[in-house]
N, C-alpha and C positions, 0 to 999 in steps of 0.2 A: 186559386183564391187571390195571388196578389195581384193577378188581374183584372180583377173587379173595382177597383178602385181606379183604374187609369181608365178604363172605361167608362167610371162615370161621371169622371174628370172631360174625357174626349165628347160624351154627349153632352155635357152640361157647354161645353165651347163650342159645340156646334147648334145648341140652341140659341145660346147669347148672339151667334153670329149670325145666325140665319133670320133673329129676332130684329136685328140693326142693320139686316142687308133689304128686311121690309118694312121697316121705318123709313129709310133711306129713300126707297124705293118711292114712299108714298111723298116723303116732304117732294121729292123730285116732282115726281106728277100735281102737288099744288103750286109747288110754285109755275107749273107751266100751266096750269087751269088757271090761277089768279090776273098770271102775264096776257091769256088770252081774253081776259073777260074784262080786263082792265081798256081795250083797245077795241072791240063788238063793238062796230055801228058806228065807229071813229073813220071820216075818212082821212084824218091827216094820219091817224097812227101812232109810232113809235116817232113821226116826225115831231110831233107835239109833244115829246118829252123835250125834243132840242128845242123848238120854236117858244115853250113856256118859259124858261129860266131868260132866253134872252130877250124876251118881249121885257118881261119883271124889269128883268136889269136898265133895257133902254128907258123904262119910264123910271122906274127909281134912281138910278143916273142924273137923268134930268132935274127931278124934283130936290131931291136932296142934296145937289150941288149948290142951289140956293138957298136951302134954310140951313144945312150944316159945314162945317168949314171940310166939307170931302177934296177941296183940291189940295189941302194937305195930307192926303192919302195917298200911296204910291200906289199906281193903276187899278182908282176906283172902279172901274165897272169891272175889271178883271177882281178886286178884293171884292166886289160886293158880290160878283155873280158865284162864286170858289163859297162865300159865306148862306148866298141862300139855298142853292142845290145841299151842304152841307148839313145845315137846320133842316132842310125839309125831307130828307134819308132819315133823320130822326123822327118827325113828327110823322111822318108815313109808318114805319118800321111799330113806333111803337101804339098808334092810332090801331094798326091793323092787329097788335095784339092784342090789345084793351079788349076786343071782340072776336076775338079769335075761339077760344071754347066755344062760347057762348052759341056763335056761328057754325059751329064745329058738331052742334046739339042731334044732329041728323044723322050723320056718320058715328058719333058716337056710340049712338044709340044701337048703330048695326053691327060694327065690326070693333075689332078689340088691338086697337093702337096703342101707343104711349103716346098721350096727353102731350106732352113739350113738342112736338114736331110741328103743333097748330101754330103757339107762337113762335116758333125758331122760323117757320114757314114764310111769315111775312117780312120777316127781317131781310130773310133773303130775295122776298120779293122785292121791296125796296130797293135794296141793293141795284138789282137788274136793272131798276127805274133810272138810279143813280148812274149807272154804269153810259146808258142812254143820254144823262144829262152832261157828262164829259166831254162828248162832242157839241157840245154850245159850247164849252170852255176853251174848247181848243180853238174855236173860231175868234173866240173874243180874242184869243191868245197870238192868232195870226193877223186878228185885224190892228191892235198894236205893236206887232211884231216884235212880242215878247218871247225870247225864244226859252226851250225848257232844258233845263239842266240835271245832271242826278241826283240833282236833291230833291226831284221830283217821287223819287225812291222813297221819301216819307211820308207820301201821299198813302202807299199802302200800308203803312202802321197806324198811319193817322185810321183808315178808316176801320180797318182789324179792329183796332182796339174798341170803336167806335158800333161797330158791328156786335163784340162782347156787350158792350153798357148797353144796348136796345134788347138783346135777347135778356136780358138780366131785368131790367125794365116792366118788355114784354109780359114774360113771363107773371111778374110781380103784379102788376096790375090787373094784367088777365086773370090770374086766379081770382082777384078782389070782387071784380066784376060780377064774376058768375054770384055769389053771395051778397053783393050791394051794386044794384045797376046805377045807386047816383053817381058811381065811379066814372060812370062813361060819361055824364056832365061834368063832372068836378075837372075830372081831365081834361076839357078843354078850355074850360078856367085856365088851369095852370098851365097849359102852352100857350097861351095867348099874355100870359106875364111873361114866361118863359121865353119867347119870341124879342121882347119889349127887354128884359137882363141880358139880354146876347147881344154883343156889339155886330151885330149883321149889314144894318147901314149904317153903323156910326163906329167910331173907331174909342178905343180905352182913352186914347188925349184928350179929349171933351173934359174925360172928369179929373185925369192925374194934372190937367194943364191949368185947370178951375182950381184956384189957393182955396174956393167956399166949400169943395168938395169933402167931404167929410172921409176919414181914412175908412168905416166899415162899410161905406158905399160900397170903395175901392176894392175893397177886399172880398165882400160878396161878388163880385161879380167875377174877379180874377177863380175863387173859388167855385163857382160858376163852372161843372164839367161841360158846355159845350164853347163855352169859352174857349178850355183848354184845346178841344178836337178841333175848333175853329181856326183856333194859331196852328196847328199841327202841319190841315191842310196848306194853309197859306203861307205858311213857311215853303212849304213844297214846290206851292204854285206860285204865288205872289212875290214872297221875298226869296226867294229861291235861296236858303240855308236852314242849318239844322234849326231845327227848335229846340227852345230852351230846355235845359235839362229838370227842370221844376215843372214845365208845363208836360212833359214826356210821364214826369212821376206822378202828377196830379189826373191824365187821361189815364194810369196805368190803375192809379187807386181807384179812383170813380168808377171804372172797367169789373175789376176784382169785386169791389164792393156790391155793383149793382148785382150783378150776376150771381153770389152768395144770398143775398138776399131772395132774390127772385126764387133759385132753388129752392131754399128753404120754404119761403112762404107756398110753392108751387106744387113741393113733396108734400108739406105737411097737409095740403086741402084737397091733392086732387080726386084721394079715395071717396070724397064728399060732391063734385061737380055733377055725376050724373043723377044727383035728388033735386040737384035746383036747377039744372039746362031744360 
């Protein structure tokens, strides 16, 4: 008899494992269906994840060196290019979640997954996209022979962490959606502010340099989570040192925060998603 309990202790862990060794299984397989559908019919490819950021860059370089003071920027087109592949890992990551269930409404309906893998799925697609957009970096990187140092090494906390706040985001949103489609408008509302609060091609001196600048500007924006991921990377890549130990705290709460959220909002509704997908 007192074997009956270790036994059902052994199957209960070979369920949960076997449960997450085909979760695993499947986010694997979307994100390589997403990778492949993202590039169908493309003839440049994955070449056009490298050729997009630094087309961006050469025109926004140009432009913005005349209306903004970016020559006081240390190696603008390397700060600007580091800032928009950084934003747009975001606006990708959590774009693809916002419609993620929703999208997901086909598969759901047949087979019986755990819900989060949809958006944890595109995060990681992203990612992959990102990962692709580093080699334009590295070119910018060679073409002013800026060389990389180990402080390059916080380029990968920067995006971990970074990675945490989109699945936490993701998720949060996503669930929203399936119950309120204006979500999928509204959100692009707010990345397109969201885009315009990031100093992406404009740097924090504009407004701390401005005496009219008022302090809760300053401070929104500093509070600002991609602000913080934004300093992260380019600490890494641009200023090659650590980053500040306030902006490490602030990507670390913003990270924890979203991600509890999203949970909870994502647990508490998603026994309800397949009456409205």
């Amino acid at each position: 008899m007192s074997d009956t309990p270790n036994k059902g202790a052994g199957l209960a862990r070979t369920h949960v494992k076997g449960r997450y060794s085909k979760d695993l299984f499947i986010l694997q397989q979307l994100v390589s269906k997403d990778f492949k559908l993202r590039y169908r019919r493309s003839v440049l490819g994955v070449i056009w994840s490298v050729l997009n950021p630094l087309l961006m860059m050469i025109i926004m370089s140009f432009v913005f060196s005349y209306f903004l003071k970016s020559g006081d920027i240390q190696n603008y087109p390397l700060y600007l290019i580091v800032g928009n592949i950084t934003f747009q890992l975001m606006s990708d990551a959590t774009n693809g979640g916002l419609g993620s269930i929703i999208g997901a409404a086909p598969l759901l309906k047949k087979v019986k997954v755990d819900r989060w893998v949809f958006p944890v799925q595109k995060v990681f697609s992203a990612v992959v996209n990102f990962a692709f957009s580093l080699i334009a970096v590295a070119i910018v990187m060679l073409f002013f022979r800026v060389a990389p140092t180990w402080h390059m090494l916080w380029m990968f906390v920067g995006l971990f962490l970074l990675m945490i706040f989109c699945i936490g985001i993701g998720m949060l949103i996503g669930a929203l959606a399936v119950f309120f489609r204006d979500m999928i408008h509204l959100w692009s509302v707010l990345l397109t502010a969201w885009t315009y609060l990031t100093p992406i091609f404009w740097s924090l001196k504009l407004l701390t340099d401005n005496p009219a600048t008022p302090g809760i500007v300053i401070a929104v924006v500093k509070l600002n989570p991609m602000f913080n991921y934004l300093e992260i990377m380019r600490s890494a890549i641009v200023y090659q040192m650590n980053p500040s130990r306030m902006c490490l705290l602030l990507a670390v709460v913003w990270a924890v925060v979203a991600l509890i959220a999203g949970l909870a909002v994502f647990k508490k509704t998603e026994h309800k998603f397949i009456l409205y997908i």
